[in-house]
SELOLUM-906382 format. One record per atom (N, C-alpha, C): atom name; x, y, z; residue number from 1. Coordinates in steps of 0.02 Angstrom, whole numbers, padded with zeros to 5 digits. Layout:
+------+--------+--------+--------+-----+
| atom |      X |      Y |      Z | seq |
+------+--------+--------+--------+-----+
|   CA |      X |      Y |      Z | NUM |
...
+------+--------+--------+--------+-----+
***
This chain:
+------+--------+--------+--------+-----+
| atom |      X |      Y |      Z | seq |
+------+--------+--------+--------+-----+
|    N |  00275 | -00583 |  00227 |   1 |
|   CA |  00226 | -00531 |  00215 |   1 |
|    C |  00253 | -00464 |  00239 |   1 |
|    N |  00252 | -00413 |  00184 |   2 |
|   CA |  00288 | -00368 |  00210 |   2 |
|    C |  00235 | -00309 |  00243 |   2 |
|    N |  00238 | -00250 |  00272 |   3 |
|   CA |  00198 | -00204 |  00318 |   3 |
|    C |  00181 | -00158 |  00259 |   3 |
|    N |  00122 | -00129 |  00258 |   4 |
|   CA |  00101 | -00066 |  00196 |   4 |
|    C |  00126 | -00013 |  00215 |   4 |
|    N |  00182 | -00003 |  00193 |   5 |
|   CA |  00195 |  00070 |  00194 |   5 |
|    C |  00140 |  00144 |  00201 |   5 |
|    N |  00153 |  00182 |  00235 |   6 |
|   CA |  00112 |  00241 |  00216 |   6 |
|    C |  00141 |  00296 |  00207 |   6 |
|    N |  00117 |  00346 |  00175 |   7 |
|   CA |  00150 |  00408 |  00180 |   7 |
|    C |  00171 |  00436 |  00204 |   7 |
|    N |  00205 |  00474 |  00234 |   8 |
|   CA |  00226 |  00550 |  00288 |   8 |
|    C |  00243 |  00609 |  00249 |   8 |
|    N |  00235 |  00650 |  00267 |   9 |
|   CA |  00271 |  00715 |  00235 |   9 |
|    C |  00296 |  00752 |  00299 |   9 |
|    N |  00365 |  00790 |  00288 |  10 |
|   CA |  00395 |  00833 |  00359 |  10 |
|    C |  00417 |  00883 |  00308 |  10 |
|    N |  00426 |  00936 |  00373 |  11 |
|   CA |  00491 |  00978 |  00326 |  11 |
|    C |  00544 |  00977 |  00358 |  11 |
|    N |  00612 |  00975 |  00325 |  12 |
|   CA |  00688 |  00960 |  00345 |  12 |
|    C |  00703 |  01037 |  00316 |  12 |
|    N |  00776 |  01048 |  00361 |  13 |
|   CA |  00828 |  01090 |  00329 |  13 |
|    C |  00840 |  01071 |  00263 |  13 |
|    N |  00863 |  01125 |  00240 |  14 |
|   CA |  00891 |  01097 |  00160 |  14 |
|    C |  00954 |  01057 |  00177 |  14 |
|    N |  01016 |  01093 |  00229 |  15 |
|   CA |  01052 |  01046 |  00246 |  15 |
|    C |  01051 |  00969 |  00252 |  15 |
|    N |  00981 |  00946 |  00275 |  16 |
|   CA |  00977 |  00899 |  00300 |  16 |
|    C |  00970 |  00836 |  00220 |  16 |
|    N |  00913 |  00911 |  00188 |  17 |
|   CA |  00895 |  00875 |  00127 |  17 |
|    C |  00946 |  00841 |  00070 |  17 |
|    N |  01025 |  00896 |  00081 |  18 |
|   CA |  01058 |  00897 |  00053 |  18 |
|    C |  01115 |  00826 |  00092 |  18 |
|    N |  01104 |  00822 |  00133 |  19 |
|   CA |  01135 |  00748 |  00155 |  19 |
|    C |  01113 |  00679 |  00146 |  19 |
|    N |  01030 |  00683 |  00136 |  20 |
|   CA |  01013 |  00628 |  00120 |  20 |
|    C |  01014 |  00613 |  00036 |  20 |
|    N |  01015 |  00680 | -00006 |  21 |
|   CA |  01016 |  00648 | -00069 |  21 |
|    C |  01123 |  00630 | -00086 |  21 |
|    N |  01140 |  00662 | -00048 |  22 |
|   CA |  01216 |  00633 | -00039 |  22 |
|    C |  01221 |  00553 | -00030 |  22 |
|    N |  01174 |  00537 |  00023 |  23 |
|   CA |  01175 |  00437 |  00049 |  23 |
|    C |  01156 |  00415 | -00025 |  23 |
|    N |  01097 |  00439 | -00064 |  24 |
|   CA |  01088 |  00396 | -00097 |  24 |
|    C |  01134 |  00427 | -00155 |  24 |
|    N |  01157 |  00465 | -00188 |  25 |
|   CA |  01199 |  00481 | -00241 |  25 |
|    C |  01265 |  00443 | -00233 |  25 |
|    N |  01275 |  00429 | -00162 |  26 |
|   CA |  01340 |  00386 | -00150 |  26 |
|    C |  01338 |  00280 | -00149 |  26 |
|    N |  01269 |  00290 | -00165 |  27 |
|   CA |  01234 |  00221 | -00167 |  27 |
|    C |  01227 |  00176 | -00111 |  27 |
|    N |  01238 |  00211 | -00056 |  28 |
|   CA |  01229 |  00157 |  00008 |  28 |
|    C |  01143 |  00169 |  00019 |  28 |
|    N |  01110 |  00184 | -00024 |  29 |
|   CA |  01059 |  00170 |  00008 |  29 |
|    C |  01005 |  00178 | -00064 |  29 |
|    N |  00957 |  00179 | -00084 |  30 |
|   CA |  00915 |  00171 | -00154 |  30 |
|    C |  00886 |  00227 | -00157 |  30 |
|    N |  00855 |  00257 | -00105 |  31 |
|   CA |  00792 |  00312 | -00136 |  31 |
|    C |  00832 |  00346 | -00051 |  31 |
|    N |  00801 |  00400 | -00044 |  32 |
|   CA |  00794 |  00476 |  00003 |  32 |
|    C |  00730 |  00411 |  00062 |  32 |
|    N |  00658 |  00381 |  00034 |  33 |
|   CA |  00641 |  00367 |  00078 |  33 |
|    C |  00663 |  00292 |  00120 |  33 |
|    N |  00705 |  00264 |  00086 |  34 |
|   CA |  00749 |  00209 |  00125 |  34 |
|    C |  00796 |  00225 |  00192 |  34 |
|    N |  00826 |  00293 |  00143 |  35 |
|   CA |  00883 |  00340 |  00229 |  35 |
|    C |  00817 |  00350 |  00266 |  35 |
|    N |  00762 |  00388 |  00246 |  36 |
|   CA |  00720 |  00404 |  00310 |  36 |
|    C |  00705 |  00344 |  00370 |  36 |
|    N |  00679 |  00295 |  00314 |  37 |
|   CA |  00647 |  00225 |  00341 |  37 |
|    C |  00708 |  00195 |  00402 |  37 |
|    N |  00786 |  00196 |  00390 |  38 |
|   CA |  00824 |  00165 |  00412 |  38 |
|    C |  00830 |  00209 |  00485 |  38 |
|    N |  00841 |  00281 |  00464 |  39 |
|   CA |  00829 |  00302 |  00513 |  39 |
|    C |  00786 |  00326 |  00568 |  39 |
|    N |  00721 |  00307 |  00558 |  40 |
|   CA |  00677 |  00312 |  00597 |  40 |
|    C |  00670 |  00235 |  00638 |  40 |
|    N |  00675 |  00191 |  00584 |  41 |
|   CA |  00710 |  00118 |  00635 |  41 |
|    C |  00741 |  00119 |  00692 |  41 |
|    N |  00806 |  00142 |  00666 |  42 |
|   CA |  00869 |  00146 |  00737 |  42 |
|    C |  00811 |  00201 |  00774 |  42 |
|    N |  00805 |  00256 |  00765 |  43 |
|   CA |  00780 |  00316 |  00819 |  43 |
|    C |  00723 |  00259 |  00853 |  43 |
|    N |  00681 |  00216 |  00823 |  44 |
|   CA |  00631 |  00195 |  00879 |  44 |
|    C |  00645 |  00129 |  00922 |  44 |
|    N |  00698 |  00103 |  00881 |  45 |
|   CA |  00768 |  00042 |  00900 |  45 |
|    C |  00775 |  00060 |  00987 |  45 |
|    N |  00823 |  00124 |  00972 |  46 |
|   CA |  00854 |  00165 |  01008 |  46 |
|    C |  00800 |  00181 |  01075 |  46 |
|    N |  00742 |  00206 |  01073 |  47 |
|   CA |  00707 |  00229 |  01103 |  47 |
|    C |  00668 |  00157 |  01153 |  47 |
|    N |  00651 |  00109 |  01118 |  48 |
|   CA |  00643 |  00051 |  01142 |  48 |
|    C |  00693 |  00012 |  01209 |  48 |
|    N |  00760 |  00030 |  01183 |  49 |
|   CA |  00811 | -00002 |  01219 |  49 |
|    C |  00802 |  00020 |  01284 |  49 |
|    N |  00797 |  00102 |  01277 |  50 |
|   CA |  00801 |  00154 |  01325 |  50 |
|    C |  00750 |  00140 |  01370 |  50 |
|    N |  00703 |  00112 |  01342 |  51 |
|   CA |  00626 |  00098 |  01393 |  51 |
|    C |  00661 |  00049 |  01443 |  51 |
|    N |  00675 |  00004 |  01407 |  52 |
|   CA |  00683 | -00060 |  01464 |  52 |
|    C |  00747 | -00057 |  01472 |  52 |
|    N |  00788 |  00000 |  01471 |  53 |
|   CA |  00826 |  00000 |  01525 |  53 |
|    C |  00817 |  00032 |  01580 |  53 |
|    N |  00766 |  00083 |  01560 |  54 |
|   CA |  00723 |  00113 |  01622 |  54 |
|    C |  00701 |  00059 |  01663 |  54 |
|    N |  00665 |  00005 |  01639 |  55 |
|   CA |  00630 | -00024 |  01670 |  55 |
|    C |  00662 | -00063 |  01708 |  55 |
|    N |  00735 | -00085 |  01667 |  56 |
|   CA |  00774 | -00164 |  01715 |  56 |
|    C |  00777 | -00106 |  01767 |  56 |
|    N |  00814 | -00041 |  01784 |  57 |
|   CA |  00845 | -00007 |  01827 |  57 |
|    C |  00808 |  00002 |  01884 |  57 |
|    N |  00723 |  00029 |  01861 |  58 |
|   CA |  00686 |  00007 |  01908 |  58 |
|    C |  00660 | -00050 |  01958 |  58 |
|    N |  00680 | -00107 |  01915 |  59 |
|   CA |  00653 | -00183 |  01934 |  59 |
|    C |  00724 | -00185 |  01965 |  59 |
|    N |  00786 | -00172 |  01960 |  60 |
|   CA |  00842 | -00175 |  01996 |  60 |
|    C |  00869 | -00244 |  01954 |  60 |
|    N |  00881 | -00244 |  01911 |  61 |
|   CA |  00887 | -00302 |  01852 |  61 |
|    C |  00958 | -00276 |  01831 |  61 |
|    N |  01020 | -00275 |  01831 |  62 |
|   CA |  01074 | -00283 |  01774 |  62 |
|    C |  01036 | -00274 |  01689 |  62 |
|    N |  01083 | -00225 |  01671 |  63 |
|   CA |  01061 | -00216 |  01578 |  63 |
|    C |  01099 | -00284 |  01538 |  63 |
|    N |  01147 | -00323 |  01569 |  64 |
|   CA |  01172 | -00385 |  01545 |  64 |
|    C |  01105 | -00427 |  01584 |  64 |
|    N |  01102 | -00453 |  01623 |  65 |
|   CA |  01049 | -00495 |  01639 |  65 |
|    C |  00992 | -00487 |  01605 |  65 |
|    N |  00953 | -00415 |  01598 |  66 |
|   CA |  00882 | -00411 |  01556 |  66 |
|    C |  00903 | -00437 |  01453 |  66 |
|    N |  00962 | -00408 |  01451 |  67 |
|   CA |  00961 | -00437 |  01384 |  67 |
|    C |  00982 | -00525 |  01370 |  67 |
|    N |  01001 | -00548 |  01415 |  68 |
|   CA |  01021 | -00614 |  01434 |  68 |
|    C |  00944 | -00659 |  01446 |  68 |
|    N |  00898 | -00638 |  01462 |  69 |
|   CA |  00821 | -00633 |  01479 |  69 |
|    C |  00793 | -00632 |  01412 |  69 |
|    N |  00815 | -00570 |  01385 |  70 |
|   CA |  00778 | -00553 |  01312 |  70 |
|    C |  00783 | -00613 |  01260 |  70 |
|    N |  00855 | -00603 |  01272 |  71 |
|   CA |  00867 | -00675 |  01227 |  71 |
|    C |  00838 | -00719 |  01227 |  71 |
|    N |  00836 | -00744 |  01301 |  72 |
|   CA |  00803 | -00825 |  01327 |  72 |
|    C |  00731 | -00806 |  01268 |  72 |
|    N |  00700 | -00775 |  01284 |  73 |
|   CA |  00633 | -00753 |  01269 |  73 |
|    C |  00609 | -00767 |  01196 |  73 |
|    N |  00677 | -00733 |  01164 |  74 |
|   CA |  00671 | -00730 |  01078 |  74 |
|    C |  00672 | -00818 |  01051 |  74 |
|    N |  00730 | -00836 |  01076 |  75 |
|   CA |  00757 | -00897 |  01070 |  75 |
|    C |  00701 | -00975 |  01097 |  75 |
|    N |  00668 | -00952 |  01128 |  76 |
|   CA |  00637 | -00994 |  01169 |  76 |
|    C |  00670 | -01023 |  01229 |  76 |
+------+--------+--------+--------+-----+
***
């Protein structure tokens, strides 16, 4: 089951605009909102990681041990 998409609208540089219709004119990617989608992934990917590495650092946890943890977790 996949998630309902919703809309957004932003405004970008044209630069910017002009790089994403480059990804897809070069075919690594289908439409302008797939580069957005991918990259707002990694950016909240990214931002996630960053939390709980805040957090192991606080708990005094190793970033190999908490993902060694994570795993256990995912995996059962």
């Amino acid at each position: 089951m996949s998630e309902e998409l919703k809309p957004v609208q932003a405004r970008i540089p044209e630069s910017v605009d002009e790089e994403l219709n480059a990804l897809v004119e070069s075919g690594m990617y289908a439409s302008r909102s797939e580069v957005i989608r991918e990259a707002l992934r990694k950016l909240l990917a990214e931002n996630r990681r960053e939390s709980l590495r805040e957090l192991a650092e606080r708990a005094g946890v190793g970033e190999e041990e908490m993902l060694e943890e994570l795993d256990d977790v995912r995996h059962g």
